[in-house]
C-alpha positions as CSV (number, residue, x, y, z in Angstrom):
1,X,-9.5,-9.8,-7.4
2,X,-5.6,-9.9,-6.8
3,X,-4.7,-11.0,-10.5
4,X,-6.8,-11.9,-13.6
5,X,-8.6,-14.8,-14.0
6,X,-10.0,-16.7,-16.6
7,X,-13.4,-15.2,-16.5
8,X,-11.6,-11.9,-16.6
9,X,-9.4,-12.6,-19.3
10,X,-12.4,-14.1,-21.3
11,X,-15.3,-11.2,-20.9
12,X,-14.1,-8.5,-18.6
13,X,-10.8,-6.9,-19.1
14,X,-10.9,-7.3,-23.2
15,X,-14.3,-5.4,-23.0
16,X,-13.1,-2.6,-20.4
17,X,-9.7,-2.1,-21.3
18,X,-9.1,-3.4,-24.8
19,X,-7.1,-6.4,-25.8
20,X,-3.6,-4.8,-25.4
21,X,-2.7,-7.4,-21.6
22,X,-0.2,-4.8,-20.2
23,X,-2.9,-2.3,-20.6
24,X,-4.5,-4.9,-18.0
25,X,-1.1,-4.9,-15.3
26,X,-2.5,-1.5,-14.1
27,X,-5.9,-3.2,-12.6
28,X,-4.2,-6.1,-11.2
29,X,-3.4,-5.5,-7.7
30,X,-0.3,-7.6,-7.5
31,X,0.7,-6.5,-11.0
32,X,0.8,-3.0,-9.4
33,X,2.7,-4.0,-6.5
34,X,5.2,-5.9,-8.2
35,X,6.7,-2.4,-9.6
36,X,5.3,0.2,-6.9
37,X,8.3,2.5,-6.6
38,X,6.3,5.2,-4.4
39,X,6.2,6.3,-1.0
40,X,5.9,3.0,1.9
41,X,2.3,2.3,1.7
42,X,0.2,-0.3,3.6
43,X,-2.6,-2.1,2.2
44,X,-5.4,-2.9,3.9
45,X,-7.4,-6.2,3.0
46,X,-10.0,-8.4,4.4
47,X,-11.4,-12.0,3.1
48,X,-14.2,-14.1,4.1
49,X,-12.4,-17.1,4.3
50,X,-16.3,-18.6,3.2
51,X,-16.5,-16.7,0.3
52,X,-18.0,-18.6,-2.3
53,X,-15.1,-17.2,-4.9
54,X,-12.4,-17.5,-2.6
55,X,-13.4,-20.8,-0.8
56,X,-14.8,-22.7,-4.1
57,X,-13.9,-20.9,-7.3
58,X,-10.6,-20.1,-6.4
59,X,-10.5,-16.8,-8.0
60,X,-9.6,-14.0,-5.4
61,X,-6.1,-14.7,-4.6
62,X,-5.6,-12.4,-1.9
63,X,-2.6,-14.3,-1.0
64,X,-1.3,-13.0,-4.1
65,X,-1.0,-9.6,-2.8
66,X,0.8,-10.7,0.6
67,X,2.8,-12.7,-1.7
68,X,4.2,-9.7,-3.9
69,X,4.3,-7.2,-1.3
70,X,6.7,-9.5,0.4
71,X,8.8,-8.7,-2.2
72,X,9.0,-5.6,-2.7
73,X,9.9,-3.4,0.5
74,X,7.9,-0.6,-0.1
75,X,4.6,-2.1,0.9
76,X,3.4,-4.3,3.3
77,X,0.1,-5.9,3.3
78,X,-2.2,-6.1,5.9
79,X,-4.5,-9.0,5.3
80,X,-7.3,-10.2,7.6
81,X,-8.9,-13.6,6.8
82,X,-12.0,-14.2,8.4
83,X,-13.9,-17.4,9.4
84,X,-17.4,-18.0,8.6
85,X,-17.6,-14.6,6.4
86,X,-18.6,-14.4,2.8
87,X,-18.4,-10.8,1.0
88,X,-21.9,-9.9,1.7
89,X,-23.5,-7.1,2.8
90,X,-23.0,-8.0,6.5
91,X,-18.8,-8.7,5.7
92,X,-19.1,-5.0,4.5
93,X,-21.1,-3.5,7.0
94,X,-18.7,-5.2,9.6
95,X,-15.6,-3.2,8.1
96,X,-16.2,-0.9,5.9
97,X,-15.1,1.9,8.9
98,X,-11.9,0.3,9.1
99,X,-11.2,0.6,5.8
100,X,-12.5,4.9,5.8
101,X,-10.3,5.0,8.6
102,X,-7.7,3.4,7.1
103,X,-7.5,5.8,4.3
104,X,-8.2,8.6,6.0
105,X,-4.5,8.1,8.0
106,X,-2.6,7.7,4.6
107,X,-4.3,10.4,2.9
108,X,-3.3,12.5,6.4
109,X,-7.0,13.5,7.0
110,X,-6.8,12.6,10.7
111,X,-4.6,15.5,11.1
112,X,-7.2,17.6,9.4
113,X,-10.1,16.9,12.1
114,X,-11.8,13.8,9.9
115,X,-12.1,10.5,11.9
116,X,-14.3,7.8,11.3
């Protein structure tokens, strides 16, 4: 989830993290984007564009994340929409190597003899 929606406002984040809502701005993707003053880093994203949350509900907002990283120079995002995919099992089983191999080049593991 790219930024808190009302179901998270209403029963999650109040329960995990307490009622104080910047408390909340560091689990919120694009909140953490917004004032990422790191190292460049690229993000890594992809979406079942059939996704019951994302195609009905309306609450993942990935396009949140391109949308921030746009503005801010030290992080691009690389998001992959997919057609015909939910978040399932099978959408995870179909990249979840992308993603280890992913992070294994930006944690500089690849250089230590770990590929995926």
């Amino acid at each position: 989830n790219c930024n808190p929606i009302s179901w998270g406002h209403k029963t999650v984040f109040p329960k995990l993290l307490g009622a104080d809502r910047e408390t909340w701005n560091n689990y919120d993707g694009s909140e953490v984007i917004k004032r990422y003053d790191g190292p460049r880093r690229e993000i890594l994203a992809d979406q079942g564009t059939d996704d019951y949350f994302y195609h009905t509900t309306k609450t993942l907002n990935p396009e949140r994340l391109v949308e921030v990283a746009a503005a801010n120079p030290k992080v691009t995002v690389n998001m992959r929409m997919h057609p015909g995919l939910d978040h399932g099992f099978n959408f995870v089983k179909r990249f979840w190597k992308d993603h280890f191999a992913h992070h294994a080049r930006n944690l500089f593991l690849e250089s230590q003899g770990v590929s995926f």
